[in-house]
py3Dmol code that shows the C-alpha trace and the ligand (Angstrom):
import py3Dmol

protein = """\
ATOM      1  CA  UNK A   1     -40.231  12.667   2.157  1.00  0.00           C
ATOM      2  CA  UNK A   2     -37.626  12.294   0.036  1.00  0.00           C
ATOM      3  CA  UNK A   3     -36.265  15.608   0.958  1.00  0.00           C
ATOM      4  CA  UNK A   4     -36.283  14.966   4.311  1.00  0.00           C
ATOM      5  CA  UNK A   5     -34.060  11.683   3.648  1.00  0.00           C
ATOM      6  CA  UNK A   6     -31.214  14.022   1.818  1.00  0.00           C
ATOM      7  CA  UNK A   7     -31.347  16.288   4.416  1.00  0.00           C
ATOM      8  CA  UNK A   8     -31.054  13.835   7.520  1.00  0.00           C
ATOM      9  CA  UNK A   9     -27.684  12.294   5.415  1.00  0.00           C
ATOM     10  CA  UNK A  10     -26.643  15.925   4.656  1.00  0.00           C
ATOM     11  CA  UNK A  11     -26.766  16.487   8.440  1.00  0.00           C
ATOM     12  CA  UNK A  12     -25.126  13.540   8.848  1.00  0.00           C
ATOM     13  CA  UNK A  13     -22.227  14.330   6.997  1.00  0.00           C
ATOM     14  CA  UNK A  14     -21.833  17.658   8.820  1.00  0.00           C
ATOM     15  CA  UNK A  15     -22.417  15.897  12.188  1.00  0.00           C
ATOM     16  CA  UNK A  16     -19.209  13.075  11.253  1.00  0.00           C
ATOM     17  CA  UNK A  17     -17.417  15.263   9.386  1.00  0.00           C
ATOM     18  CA  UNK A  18     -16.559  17.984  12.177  1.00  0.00           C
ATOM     19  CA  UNK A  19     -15.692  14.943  14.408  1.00  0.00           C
ATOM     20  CA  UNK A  20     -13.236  13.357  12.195  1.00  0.00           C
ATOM     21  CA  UNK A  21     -11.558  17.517  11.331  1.00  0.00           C
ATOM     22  CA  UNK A  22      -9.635  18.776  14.119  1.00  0.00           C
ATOM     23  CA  UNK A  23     -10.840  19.550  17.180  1.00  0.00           C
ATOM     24  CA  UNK A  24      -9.990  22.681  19.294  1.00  0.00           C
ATOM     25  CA  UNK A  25      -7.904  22.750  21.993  1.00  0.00           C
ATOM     26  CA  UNK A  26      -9.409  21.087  25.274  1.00  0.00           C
ATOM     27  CA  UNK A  27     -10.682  22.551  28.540  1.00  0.00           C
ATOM     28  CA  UNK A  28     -10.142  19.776  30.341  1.00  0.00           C
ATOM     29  CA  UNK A  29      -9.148  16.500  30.963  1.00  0.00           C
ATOM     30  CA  UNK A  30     -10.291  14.070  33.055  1.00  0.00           C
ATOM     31  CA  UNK A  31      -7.639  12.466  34.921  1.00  0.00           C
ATOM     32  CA  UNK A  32      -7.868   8.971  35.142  1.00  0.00           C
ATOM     33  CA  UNK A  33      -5.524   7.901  38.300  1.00  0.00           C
ATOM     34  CA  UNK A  34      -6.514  10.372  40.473  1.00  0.00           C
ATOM     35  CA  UNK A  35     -10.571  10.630  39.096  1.00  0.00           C
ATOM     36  CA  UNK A  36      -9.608  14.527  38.974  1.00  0.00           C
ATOM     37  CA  UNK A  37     -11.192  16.694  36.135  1.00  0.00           C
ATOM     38  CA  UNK A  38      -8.460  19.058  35.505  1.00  0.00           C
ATOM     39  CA  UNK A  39      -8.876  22.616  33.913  1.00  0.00           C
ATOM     40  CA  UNK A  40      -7.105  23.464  31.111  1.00  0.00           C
ATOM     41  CA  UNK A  41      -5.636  26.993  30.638  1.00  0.00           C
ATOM     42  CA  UNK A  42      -3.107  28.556  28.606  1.00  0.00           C
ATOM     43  CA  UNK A  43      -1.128  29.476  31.836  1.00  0.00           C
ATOM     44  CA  UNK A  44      -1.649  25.948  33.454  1.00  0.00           C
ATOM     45  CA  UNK A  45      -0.804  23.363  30.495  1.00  0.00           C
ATOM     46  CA  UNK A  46       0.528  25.724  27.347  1.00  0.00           C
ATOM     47  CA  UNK A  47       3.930  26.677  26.463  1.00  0.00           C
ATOM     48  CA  UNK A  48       4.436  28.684  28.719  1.00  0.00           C
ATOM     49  CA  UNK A  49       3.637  26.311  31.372  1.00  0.00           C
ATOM     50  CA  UNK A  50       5.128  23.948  34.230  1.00  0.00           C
ATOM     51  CA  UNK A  51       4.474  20.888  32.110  1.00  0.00           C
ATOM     52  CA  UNK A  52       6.234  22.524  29.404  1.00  0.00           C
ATOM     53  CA  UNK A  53       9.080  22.817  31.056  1.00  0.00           C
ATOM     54  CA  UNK A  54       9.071  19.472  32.639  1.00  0.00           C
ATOM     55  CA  UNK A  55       8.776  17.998  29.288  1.00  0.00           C
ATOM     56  CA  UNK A  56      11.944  20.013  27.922  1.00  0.00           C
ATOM     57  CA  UNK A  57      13.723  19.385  30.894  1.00  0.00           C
ATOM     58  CA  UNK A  58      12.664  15.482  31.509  1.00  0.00           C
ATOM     59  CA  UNK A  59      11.828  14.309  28.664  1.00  0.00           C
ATOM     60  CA  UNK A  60      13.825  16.167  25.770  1.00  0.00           C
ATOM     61  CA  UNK A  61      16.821  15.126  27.170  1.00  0.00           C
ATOM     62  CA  UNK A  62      16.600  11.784  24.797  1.00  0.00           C
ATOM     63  CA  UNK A  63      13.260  12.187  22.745  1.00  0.00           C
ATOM     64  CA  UNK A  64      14.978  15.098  20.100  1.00  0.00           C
ATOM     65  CA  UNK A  65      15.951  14.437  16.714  1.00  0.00           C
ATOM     66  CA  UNK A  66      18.963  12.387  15.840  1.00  0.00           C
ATOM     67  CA  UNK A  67      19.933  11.904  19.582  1.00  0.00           C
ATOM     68  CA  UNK A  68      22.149   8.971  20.448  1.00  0.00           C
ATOM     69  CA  UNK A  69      19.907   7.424  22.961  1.00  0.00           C
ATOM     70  CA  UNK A  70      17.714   5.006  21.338  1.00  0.00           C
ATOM     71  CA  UNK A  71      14.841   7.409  21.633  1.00  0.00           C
ATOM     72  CA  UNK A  72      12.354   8.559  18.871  1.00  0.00           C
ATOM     73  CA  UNK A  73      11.733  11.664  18.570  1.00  0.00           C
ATOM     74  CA  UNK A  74       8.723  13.076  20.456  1.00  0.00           C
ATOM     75  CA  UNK A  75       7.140  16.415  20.955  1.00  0.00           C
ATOM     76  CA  UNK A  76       3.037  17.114  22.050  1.00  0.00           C
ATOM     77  CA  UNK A  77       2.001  16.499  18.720  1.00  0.00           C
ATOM     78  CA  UNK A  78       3.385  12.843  18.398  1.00  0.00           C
ATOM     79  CA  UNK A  79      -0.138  11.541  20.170  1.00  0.00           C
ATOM     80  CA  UNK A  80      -3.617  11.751  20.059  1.00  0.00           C
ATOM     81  CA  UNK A  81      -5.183  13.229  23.437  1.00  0.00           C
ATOM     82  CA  UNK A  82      -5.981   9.835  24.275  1.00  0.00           C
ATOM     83  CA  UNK A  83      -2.786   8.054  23.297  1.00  0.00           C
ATOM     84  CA  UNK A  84      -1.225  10.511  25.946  1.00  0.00           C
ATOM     85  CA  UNK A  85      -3.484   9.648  28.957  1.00  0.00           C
ATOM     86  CA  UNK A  86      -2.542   5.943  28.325  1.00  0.00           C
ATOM     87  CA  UNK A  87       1.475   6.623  28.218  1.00  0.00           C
ATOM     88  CA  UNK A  88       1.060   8.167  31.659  1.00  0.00           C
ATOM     89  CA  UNK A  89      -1.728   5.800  33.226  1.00  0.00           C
ATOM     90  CA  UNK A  90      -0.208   2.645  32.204  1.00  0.00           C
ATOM     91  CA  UNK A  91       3.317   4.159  31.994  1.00  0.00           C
ATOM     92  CA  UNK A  92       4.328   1.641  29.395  1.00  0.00           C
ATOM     93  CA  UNK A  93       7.438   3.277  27.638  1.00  0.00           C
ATOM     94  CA  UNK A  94      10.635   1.787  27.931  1.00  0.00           C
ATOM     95  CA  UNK A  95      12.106   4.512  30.034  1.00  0.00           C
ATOM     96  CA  UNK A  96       9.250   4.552  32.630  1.00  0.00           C
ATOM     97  CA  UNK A  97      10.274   0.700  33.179  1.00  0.00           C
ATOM     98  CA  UNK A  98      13.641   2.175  33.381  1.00  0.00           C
ATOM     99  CA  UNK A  99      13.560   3.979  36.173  1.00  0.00           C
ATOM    100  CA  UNK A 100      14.043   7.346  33.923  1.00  0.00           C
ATOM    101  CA  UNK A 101      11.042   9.261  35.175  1.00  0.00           C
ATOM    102  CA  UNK A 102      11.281   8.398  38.356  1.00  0.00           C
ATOM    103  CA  UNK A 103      12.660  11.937  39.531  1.00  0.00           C
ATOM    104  CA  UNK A 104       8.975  13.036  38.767  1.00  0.00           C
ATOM    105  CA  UNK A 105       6.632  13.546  41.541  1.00  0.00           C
ATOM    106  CA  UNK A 106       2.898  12.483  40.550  1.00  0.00           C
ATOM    107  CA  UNK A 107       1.924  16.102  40.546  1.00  0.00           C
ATOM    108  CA  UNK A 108       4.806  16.975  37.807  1.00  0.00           C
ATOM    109  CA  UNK A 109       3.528  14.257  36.099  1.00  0.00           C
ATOM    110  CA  UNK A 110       0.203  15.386  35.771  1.00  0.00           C
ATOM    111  CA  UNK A 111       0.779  18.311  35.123  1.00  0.00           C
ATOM    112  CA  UNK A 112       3.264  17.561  32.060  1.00  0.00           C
ATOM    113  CA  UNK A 113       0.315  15.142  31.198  1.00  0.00           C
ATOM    114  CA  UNK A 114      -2.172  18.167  30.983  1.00  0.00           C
ATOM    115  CA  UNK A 115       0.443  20.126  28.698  1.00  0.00           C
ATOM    116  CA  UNK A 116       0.894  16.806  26.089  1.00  0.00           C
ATOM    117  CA  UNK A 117      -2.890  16.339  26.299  1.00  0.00           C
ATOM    118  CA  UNK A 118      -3.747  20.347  25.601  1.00  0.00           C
ATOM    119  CA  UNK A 119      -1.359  20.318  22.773  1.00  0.00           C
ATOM    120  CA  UNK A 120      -1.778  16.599  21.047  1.00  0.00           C
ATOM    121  CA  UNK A 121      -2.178  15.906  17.856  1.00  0.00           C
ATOM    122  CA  UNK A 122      -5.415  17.543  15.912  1.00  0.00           C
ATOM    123  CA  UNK A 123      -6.139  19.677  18.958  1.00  0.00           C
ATOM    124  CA  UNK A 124      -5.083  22.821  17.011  1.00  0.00           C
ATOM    125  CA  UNK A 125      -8.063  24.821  15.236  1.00  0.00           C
ATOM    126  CA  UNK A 126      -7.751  27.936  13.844  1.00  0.00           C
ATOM    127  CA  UNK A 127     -11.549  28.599  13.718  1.00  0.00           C
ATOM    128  CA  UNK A 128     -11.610  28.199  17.474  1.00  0.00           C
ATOM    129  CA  UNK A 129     -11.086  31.460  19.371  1.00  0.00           C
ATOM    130  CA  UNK A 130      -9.149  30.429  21.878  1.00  0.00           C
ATOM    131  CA  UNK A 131      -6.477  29.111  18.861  1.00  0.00           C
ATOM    132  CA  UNK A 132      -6.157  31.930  16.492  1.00  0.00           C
ATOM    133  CA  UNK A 133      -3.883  33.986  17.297  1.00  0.00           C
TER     134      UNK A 133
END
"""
ligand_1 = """\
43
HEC
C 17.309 8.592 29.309
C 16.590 8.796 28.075
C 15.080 8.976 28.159
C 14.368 9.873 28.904
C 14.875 10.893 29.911
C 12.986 9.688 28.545
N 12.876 8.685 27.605
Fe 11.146 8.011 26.755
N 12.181 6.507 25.825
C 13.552 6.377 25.837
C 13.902 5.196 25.059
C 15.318 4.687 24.806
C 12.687 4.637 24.611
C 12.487 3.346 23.785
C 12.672 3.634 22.313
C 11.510 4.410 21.784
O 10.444 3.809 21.532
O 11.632 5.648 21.669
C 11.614 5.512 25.090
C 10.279 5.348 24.795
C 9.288 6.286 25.075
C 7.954 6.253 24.556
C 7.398 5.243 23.587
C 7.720 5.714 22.205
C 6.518 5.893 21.334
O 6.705 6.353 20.185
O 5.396 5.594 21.761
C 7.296 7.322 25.088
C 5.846 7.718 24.854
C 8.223 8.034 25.915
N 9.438 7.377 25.878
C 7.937 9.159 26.633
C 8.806 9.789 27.499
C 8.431 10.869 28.388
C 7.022 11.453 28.511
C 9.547 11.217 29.079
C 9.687 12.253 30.164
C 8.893 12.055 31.358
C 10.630 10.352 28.616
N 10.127 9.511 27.664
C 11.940 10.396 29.071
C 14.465 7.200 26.466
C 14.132 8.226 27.341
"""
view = py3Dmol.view(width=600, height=400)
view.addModel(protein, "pdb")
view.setStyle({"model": 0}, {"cartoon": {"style": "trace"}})
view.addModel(ligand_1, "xyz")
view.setStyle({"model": 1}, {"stick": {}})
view.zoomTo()
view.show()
């Protein structure tokens, strides 16, 4: 009996701690606006992707280091997976309000949405195949 107590809090333990470690990199995200579950692939939302680019050439332009804009800096690993989803659902940064992402179409947007998600913060494991390497 009192075995079986130790082990159900050992198992515990394991269980809560691999949530709270990092977690690999996502397949997919679920889309909130659009109630689209969206694939995620190297080629679709990683560096080498669209979103990527979108983000460098959108969003860089004022979120780098030391820039003179007013903007902090920001790259994918500034936000949790879900802290993403909610910047472009609710679009509540200054600059959306601004009018500064409004050369986006909704489809750039979700796809530099995928790329920011796929690469947040503690998405990157290097015990997960798809990361090492
Ligand atoms: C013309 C400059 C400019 C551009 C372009 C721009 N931003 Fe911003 N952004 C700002 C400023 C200024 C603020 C308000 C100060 C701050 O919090 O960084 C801001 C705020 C934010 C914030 C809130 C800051 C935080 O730490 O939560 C987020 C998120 C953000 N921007 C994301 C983006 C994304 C994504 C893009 C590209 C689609 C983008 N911004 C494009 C200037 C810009």
């Amino acid at each position: 009996m009192r075995i079986a107590i130790l082990l159900s809090a050992v198992m515990t333990l394991v269980i809560f701690s691999s949530v709270v470690d990092s977690q690999a990199t996502p397949k997919k995200r679920l889309d909130e606006a659009t109630q689209v579950c969206r694939i995620l692939t190297f080629q679709n939302s990683g560096w080498v992707s669209e979103g990527s680019k979108i983000f460098a050439r959108s969003c860089k332009t004022c979120h780098t280091r030391d820039n003179d804009k007013g903007a902090t800096f920001l790259h994918s690993e500034s936000k949790t997976m879900t802290a993403w989803n909610r910047v472009f659902l609710q679009k509540y940064p200054q600059c959306a309000k601004d009018g500064k992402w409004s050369d986006l179409s909704l489809d750039e947007l979700t796809k530099l949405n995928d790329y920011l998600f796929r690469n947040a913060a503690n998405t990157y494991d290097p015990n997960d195949a798809d990361d090492c390497g």
